[in-house]
N, C-alpha and C positions, 0 to 999 in steps of 0.2 A: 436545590438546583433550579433553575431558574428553565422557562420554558424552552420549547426547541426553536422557535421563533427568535427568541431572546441571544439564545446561543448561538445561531446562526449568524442575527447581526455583530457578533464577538469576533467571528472568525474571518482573515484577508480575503479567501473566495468568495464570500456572499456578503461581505459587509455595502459594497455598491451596490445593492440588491434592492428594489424596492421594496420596502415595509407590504405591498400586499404580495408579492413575487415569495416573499420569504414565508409572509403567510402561507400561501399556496402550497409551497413547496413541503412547509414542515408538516402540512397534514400527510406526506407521505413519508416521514420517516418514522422511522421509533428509534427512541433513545434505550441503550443498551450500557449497563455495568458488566467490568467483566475482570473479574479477579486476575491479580497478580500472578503470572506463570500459565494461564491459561494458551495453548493452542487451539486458535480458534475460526484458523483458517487452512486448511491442507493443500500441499499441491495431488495434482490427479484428480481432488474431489471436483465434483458438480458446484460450481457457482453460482449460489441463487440469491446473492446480496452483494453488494458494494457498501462504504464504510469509510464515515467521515470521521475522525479523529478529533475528540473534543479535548481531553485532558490526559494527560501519561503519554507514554512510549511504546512504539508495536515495534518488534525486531522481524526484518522479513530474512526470512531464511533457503537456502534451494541445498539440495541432497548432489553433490557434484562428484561425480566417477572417480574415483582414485584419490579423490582430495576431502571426500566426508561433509560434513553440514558447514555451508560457508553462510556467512551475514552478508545479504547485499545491500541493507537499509536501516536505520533507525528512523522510523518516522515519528515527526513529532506535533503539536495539537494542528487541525488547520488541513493535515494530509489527508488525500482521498485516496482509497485503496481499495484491490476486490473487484475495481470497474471491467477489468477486461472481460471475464466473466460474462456481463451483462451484455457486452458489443458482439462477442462471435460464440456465444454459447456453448465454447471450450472448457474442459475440467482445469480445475486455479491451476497456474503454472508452479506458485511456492507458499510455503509453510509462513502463520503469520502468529505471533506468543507476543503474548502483550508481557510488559516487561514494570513490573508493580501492577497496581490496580489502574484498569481504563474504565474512562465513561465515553461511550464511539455513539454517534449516530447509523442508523441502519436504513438504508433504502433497497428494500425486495424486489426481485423481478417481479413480481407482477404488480408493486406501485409502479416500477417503472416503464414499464408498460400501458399503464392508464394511462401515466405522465404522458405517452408519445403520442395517443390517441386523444386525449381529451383537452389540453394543452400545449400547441404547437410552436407557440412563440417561447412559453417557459420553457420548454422540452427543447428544445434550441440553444438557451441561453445552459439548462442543466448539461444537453451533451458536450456543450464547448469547453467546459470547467471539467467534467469527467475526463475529457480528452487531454487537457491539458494538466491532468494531476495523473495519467499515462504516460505520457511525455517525460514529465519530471521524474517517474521513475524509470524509465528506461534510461535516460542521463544520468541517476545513480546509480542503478546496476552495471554500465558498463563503465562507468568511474570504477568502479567497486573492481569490476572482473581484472581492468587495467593494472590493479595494485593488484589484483592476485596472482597476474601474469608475472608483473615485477619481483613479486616474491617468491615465485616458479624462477626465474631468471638468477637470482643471489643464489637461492638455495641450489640450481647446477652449477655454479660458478664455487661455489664453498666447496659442494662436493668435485671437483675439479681439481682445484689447489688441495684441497685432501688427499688426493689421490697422486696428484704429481709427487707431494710431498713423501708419503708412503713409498713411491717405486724411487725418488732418489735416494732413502735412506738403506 
């Protein structure tokens, strides 16, 4: 596995990154393996890391009322995840299972915290990229939620014509 520096310039969000920017940055990650089927991000829990997505597939998941464990994402290498955590110090909103084996990059709150204090212009350049891999998934959660509504929608509509069906016979 090649370094985190290396890896970094691999992936869309930080390949425009300067060679010492990347530098910088990757002394504040760790690189993390993390077995096929693992849960290894909870909703409710305390979020004390975000989570760049080097190789494999994370399924995010959220526990919905009457409707059971729904999937709101597959995220795939490249994806940053976990961040909100880090912005308003809230327990993770949902469950994250990595789906095979992942290799994720990890940035701690308390790197990122140095990060905000000790480097202000990288720290600028890492919130905007956090920010905007928040973004991207808020845009697939409510794509997601939109089909789950759609299929709330068929499914009264089946059981309707069942039912008509039933009282004309």
């Amino acid at each position: 596995m090649p370094n985190i520096n290396e890896i970094l310039g691999t992936l869309d969000t930080f390949a425009h990154w300067s060679e010492a920017d990347r530098r910088a940055l990757s002394e504040r990650l760790r690189l993390r393996r993390i077995s096929a089927g693992t849960l290894f991000c909870r909703a409710g829990e305390r979020g004390e890391s975000c989570f760049i997505l080097v190789e494999g597939v994370v399924l995010v998941y959220r526990d919905v009322p009457g409707r059971g464990r729904i999937e709101l994402a597959p995220l795939k290498p490249g994806a940053i995840f976990g961040q909100a955590s880090l912005f308003d110090g809230l327990p993770r909103m949902a469950d994250c299972q990595t789906d095979g084996d992942c290799v994720v990059l990890e940035l701690r709150r308390e790197d990122h915290d140095a990060l905000m204090i000790s480097d202000k212009r990288l720290a600028g350049w890492l919130e905007r990229e956090l920010a905007k891999g928040l973004v991207r998934q808020l845009r697939m959660a409510n794509q997601r939620l939109g089909e789950i509504e759609d299929i709330r929608e068929d499914d009264r509509r089946d059981r309707f014509s069942e039912l008509l069906l039933s009282l004309s016979s």
